[in-house]
C-alpha positions in Angstrom: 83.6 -96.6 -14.3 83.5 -98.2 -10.8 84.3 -96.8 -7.6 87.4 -99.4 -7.5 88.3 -98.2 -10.9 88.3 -94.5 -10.1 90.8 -95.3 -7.4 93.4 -96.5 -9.8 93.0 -93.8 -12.2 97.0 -92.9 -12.7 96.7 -88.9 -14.0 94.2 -89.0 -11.0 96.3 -90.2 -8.6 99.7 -88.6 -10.2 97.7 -85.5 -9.9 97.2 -86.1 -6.3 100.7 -86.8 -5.7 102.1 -83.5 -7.2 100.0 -81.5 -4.9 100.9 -83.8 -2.3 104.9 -82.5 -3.3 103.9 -78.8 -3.4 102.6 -79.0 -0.2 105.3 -80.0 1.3 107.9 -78.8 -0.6 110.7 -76.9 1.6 110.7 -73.6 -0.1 106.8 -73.4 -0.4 106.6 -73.9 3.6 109.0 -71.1 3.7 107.5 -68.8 1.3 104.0 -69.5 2.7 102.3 -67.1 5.6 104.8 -64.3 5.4 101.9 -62.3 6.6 101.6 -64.4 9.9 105.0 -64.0 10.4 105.1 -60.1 10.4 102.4 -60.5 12.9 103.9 -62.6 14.7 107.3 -60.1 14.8 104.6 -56.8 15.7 103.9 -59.0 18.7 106.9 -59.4 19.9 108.0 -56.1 19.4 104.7 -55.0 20.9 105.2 -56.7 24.3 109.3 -55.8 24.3 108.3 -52.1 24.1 105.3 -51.5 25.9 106.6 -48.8 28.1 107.1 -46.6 24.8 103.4 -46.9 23.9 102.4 -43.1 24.6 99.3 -42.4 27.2 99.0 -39.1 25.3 96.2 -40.4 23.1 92.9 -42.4 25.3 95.6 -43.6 27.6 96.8 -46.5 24.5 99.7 -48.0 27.0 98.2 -47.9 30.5 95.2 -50.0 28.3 98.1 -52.0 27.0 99.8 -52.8 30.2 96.3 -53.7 32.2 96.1 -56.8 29.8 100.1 -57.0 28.9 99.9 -60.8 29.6 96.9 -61.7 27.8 98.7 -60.3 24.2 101.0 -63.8 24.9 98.3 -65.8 26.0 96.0 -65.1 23.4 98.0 -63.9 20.4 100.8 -67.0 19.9 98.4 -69.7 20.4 96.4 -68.0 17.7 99.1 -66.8 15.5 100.6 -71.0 15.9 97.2 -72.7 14.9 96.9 -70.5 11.5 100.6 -70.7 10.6 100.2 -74.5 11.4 97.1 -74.7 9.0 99.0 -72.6 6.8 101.6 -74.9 6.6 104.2 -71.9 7.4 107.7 -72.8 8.2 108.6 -69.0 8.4 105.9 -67.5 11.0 106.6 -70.9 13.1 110.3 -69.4 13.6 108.8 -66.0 13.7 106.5 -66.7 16.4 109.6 -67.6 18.9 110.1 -64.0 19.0 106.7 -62.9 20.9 107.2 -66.4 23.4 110.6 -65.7 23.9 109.8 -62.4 25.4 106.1 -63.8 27.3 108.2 -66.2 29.1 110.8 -63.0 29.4 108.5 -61.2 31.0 105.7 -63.2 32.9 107.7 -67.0 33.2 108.4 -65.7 36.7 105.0 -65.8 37.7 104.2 -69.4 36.2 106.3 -70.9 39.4 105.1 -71.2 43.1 107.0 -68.5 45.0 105.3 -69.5 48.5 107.1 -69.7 51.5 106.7 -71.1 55.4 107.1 -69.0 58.6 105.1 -65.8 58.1 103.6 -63.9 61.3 100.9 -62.1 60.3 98.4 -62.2 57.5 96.4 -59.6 55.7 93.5 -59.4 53.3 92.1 -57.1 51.0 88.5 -57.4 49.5 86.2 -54.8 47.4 83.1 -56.0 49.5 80.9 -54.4 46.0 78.4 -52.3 46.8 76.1 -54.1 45.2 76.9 -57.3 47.5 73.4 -59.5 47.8 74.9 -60.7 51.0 77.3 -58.5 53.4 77.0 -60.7 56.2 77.9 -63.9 54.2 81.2 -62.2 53.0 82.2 -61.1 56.5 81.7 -64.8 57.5 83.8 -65.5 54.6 86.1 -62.6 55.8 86.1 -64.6 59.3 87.1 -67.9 58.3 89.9 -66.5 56.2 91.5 -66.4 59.3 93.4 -63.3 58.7 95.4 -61.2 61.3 94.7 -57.6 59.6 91.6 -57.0 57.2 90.9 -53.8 54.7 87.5 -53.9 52.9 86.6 -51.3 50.3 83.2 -50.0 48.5 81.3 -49.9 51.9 78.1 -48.7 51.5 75.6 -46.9 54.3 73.4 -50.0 54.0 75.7 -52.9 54.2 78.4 -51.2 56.7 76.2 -52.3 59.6 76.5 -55.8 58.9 80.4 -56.0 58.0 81.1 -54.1 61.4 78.0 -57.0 63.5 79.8 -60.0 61.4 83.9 -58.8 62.1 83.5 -57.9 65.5 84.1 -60.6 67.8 87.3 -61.6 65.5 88.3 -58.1 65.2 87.9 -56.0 68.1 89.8 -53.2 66.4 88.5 -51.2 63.5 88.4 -47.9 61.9 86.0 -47.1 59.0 87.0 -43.8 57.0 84.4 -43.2 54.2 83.6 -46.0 52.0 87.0 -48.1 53.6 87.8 -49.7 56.4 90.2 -51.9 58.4 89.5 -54.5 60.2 92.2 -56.0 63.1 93.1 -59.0 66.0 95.9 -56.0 67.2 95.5 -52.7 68.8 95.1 -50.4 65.7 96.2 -46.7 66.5 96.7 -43.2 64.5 93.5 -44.1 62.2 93.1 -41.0 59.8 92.0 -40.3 56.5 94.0 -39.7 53.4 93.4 -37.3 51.0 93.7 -39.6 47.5 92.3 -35.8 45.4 89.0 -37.6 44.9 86.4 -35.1 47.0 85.5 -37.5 49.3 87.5 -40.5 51.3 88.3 -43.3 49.7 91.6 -44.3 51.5 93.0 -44.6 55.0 96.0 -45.0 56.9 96.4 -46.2 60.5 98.9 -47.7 63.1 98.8 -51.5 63.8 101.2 -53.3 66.6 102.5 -56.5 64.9 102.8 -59.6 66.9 106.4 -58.6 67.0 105.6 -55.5 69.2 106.6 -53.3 65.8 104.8 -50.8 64.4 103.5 -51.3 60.9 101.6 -48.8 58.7 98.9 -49.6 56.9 97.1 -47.6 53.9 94.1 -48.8 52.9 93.0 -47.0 49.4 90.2 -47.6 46.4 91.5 -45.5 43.7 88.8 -44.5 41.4 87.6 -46.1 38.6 88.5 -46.6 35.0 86.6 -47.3 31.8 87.3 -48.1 28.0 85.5 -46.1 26.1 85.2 -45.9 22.4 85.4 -42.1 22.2 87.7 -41.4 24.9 90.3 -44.3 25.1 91.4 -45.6 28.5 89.5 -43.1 30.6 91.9 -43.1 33.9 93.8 -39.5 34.5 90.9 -38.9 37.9 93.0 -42.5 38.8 96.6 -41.7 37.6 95.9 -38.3 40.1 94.7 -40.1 43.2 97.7 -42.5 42.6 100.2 -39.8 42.0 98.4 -38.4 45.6 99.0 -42.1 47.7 102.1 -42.7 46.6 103.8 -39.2 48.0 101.7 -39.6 51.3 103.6 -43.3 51.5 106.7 -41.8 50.5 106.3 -39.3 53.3 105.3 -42.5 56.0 107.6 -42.0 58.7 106.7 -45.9 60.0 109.3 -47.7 58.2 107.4 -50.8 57.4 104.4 -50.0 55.5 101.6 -52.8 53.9 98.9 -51.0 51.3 96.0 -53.0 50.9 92.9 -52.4 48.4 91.9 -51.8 45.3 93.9 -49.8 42.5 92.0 -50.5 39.4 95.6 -51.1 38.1 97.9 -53.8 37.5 101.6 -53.4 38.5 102.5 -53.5 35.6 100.3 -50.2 34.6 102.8 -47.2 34.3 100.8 -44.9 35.6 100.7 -46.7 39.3 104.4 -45.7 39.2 104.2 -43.3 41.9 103.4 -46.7 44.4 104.2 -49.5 42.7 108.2 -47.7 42.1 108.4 -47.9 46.3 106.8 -50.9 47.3 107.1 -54.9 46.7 103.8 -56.9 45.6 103.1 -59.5 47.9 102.4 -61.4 44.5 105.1 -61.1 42.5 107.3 -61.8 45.3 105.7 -64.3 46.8 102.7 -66.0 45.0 101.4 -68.8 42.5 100.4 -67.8 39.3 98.9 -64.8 38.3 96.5 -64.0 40.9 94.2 -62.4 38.8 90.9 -60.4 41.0 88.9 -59.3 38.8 86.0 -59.8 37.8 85.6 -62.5 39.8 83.4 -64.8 37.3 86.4 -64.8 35.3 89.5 -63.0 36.6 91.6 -61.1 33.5 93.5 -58.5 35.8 94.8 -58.1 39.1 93.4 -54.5 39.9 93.6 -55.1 43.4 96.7 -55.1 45.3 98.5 -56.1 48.3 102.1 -54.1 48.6 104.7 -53.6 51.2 108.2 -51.9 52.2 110.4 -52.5 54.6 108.7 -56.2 55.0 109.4 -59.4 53.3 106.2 -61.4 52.3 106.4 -65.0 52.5 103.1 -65.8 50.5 100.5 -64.8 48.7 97.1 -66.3 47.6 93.4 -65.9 46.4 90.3 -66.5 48.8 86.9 -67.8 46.9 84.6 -65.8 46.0 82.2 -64.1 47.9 79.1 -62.2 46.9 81.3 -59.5 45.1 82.4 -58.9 41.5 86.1 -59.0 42.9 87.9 -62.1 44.0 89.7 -61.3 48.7 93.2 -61.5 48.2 95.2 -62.9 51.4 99.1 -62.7 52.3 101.2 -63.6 54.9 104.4 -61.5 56.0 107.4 -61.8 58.3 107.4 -58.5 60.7 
């Protein structure tokens, strides 16, 4: 038979036509990828109650809440290409449910939230202490143009070179173990506080605002965390040293306070309760996006913060990156 006669075989092409039907066919796209549409529901549900994910075992919902927004980003686009191939009616509805509640929860932080009229501006940075290049990152630091600077991770090696690159633009500094803070304004009351780690990782000092007011600022690299595959999210030394910042904040007798540095936690991480429960992100009030920090090749979380009370931020942005593994973080405030 020839090709042209193949084409007009009629049980061929009826044949064709019926599975053409079925395909289509309004109650098989309903019936089909009931699967999918369960998962899609668990998703939902999953990001809705987060918060009642328990910590008791490896730390499950501080794990959870350090990549809360990724579950959206990752799992409905997924979830919508199989039911799509699947040619699934049902888990295209379903899937509503888990964007409903993305959009719910992070929407807010898909709009630009920047403002105009700011009078000082701050910026945190975890310098790495495996920086290449110190002194290229405090000419980075420089040209940032920032009013009030907090670097974490200083090492005995590089310090040297941050305090020889800051100087001339920050005559004011105090350096209190492995942190420091860099200023234009007189900087006052520098002390070290006691984050329950066994050596000093976090600061606190006076600065006088443009305004003539006093501000407070805490500088503070909470300790590490890691995923491990016999231990969960490993992050109670963490969860301690934040339980420890927040009540030395909570006892700040300075009623406008700015905490800069690095929390290796997201605000959205219950465990950071102690802080995030008294202050306002700079971010979240005031910013573009996200703002992810880290790592900085490809920034998944935003584990270093810039937070305030008793001062309203105006904006809030990302610097490029420097020779460190996290992204400097900048915003401006009105004292």
């Amino acid at each position: 038979m020839t090709e042209s006669g193949r084409g007009h075989d009629p049980e061929r092409n009826a044949s064709r036509a019926r599975r053409l039907r079925d395909w289509w066919r309004p109650e098989g796209m309903w019936r089909r990828g009931i699967v999918l549409a369960v998962l899609a529901v668990l998703l939902g549900l999953l990001m809705i109650l987060h918060a009642q994910v328990p910590n008791t075992v490896g730390n499950l919902g501080s794990l959870l809440e350090t990549f809360l927004p990724w579950l959206g980003l990752i799992g409905v686009p997924v979830l919508l290409v199989a039911a799509v191939l699947r040619r699934s009616a049902t888990a295209i509805v379903a899937l509503l449910l888990p964007a409903v509640v993305w959009f719910g929860l992070f929407g807010g932080q898909l709009t630009d939230k920047k403002g105009t009229g700011g009078n000082l501006t701050v910026v945190t940075h975890n310098v790495s202490d495996k920086n290449l290049d110190p002194a290229g990152t405090a000419r980075d630091i420089v040209k940032s143009g920032a009013d009030v600077v907090a670097l974490e991770e200083l090492t005995g090696d590089a310090l040297p070179k941050y305090k020889e690159g800051l100087a001339k633009a920050y005559p004011y500094r105090t350096v209190q173990g492995t942190v420091g803070l860099w200023s234009k304004h007189p900087l006052t009351d520098a002390a070290p506080v006691d984050i329950k780690m066994g050596w000093t990782r976090a600061l606190r000092a006076t600065v006088q605002a443009p305004s003539g007011k006093q501000v407070a600022f805490y500088v503070a690299h909470l300790p590490s965390v890691r995923v491990k595959l016999n231990a969960g999210f490993t992050a109670n030394q963490r969860d301690n040293s934040a339980t420890a910042l927040g009540e030395a904040i909570a006892h700040e007798r300075v009623k406008q306070v700015i905490l800069l540095g690095d929390l290796n936690g997201t605000m959205n991480d219950r465990s950071l309760a102690p802080v995030t429960a008294q202050m306002r992100s700079a971010q979240g009030a005031a910013g573009d996006g996200f703002g992810f920090s880290f790592p900085a090749a490809f920034p998944m979380a935003r584990i270093d913060q810039i937070m305030m009370k008793g001062i309203d931020p105006v904006s809030s942005w990302s610097l490029p990156r420097t020779g460190s593994d996290h992204l400097p973080l900048a915003a401006s405030v009105k004292i």
